[in-house]
N, C-alpha and C positions, 0 to 999 in steps of 0.2 A: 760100110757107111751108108746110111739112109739116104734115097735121090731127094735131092734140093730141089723146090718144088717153086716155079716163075712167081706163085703168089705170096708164098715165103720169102723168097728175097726182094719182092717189092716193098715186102711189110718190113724188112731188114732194113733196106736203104734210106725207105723214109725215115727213119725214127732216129739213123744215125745221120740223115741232114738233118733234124731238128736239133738235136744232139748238139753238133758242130754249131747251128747256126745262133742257140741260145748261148753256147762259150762265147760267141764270137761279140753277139749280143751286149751281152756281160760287161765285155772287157773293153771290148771297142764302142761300142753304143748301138743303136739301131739307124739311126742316120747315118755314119760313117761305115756299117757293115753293108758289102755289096754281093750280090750271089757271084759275084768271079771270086770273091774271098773266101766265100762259102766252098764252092770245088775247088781250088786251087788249096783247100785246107782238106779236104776231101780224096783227091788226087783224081779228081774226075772234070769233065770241061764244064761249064756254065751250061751248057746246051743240055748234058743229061739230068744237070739239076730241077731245069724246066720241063723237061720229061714226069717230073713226079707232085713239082708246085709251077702252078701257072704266074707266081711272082712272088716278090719277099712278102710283100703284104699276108700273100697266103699261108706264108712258113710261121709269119707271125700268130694268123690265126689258131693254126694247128698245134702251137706252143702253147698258146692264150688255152684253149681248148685243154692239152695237158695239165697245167694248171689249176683248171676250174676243176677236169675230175677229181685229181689231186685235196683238191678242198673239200670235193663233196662225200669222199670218202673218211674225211677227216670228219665230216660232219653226222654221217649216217655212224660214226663211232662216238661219237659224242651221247648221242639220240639213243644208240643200244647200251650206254651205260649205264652202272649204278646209281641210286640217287632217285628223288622228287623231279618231276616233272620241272618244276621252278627250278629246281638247281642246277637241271643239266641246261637248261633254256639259259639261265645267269651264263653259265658256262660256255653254250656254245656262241652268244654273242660276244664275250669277255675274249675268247679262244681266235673269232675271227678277227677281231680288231688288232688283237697281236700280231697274228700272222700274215695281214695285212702290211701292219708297220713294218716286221723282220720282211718279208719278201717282195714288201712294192716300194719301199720309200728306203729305208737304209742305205740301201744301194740305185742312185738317181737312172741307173743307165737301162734298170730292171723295170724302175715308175715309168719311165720314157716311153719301154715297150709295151708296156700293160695301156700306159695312155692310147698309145695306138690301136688298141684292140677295142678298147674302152670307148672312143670318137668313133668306129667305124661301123656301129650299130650291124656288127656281126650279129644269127642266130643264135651265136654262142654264147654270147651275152645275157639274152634272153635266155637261155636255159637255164643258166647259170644261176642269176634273179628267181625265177620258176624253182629252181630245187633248194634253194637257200629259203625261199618259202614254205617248199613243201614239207621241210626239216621241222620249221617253225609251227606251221598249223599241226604236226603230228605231233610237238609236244603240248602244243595247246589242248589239243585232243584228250590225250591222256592226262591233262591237268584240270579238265571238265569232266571226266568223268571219275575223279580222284576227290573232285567237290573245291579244288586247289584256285580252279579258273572259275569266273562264271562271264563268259560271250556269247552275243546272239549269233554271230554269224564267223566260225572257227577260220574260213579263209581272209575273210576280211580283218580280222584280226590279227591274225599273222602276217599279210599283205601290209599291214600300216605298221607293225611292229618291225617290221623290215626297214619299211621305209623313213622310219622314225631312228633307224640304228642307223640308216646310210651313212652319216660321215664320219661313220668311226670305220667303216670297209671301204666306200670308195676313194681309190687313191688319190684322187685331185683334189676330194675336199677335205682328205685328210693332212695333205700339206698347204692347203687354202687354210683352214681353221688350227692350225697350230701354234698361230699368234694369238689368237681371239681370246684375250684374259678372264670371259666369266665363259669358258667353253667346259663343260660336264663331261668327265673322262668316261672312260668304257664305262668302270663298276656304277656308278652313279647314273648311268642312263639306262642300263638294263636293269636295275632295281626298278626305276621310275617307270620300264616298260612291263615287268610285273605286275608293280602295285594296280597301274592300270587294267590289268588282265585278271583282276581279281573282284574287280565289281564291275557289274552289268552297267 
């Protein structure tokens, strides 16, 4: 049997409190879950929990974090697939806002926890925006030199087309604006941020 190596099983333990502590998340909420919950589900004290996260906020982050990679690889498969530039672009804004709604709002106790990560102007967040861009300016790229786009400035294009999709990805305005009776669903707003991207 191969020796177990200190840095291996720190990368073991972490991932299995994440593990734990998004079940616990889930089920019981993020308010109500306390890291004694978290080791006592664990079978470890409170005290080595904090050996690994300096507090649930942090556990949260590192969840938030899983997640966003989670999507970005969902995104960079989007970006390498078949199809026109516009289509996979339709696509990957259509795709986020779905997966938005199934994993942040469906289940209130998941939006709750996403809020938190969401208000805490984590890094993580920031990257996350960052590569959700970077997805977008590379297909605008490839749809400028297709003759599909025509933009003067491929980041700033992407950067407002981002931000013109916001409330169909982030989770607070997306249960803020689900009452709002002349609200433009996904498909109709990533057309309209097309057609846009097709005249200078």
């Amino acid at each position: 049997m191969p020796p177990h190596h200190p840095g291996e099983e720190r990368t073991d333990t972490r991932a299995r409190i994440l593990e734990v502590a998004e079940r616990l998340f889930r089920h019981y909420g993020y308010d109500k879950t306390t890291v004694a919950d978290m080791a006592r589900e664990l079978g470890m004290s409170p005290a080595n929990v904090y050996r690994f996260f300096a507090s649930k906020l942090e556990i949260v982050e590192a969840i938030a974090v899983r997640m966003f990679e989670e999507r970005h690889r969902h995104n960079l498969a989007i970006m390498a697939a078949p199809g026109t530039p516009s289509e996979r672009l339709r696509r990957l804004l259509v795709e986020n806002h779905r997966l938005s709604v199934e994993t942040l709002t469906a289940d209130r106790k998941v939006h709750d926890m996403v809020e938190v990560a969401m208000t805490q102007q984590w890094p993580a967040i920031e990257t996350h925006l960052a590569q959700v861009a970077d997805v977008i300016e590379e297909l605008i790229r490839q749809g400028e030199a297709g003759g599909e786009f025509a933009v003067a400035d491929t980041r700033r294009a992407a950067v407002c087309a981002r931000q013109c999709f916001v409330s169909m990805m982030h989770p607070t305005l997306i249960v803020h604006c689900a009452d709002d009776r002349e609200r433009a669903d996904a498909e109709e707003l990533a057309d309209f941020i097309i057609r846009a991207l097709r005249h200078p």
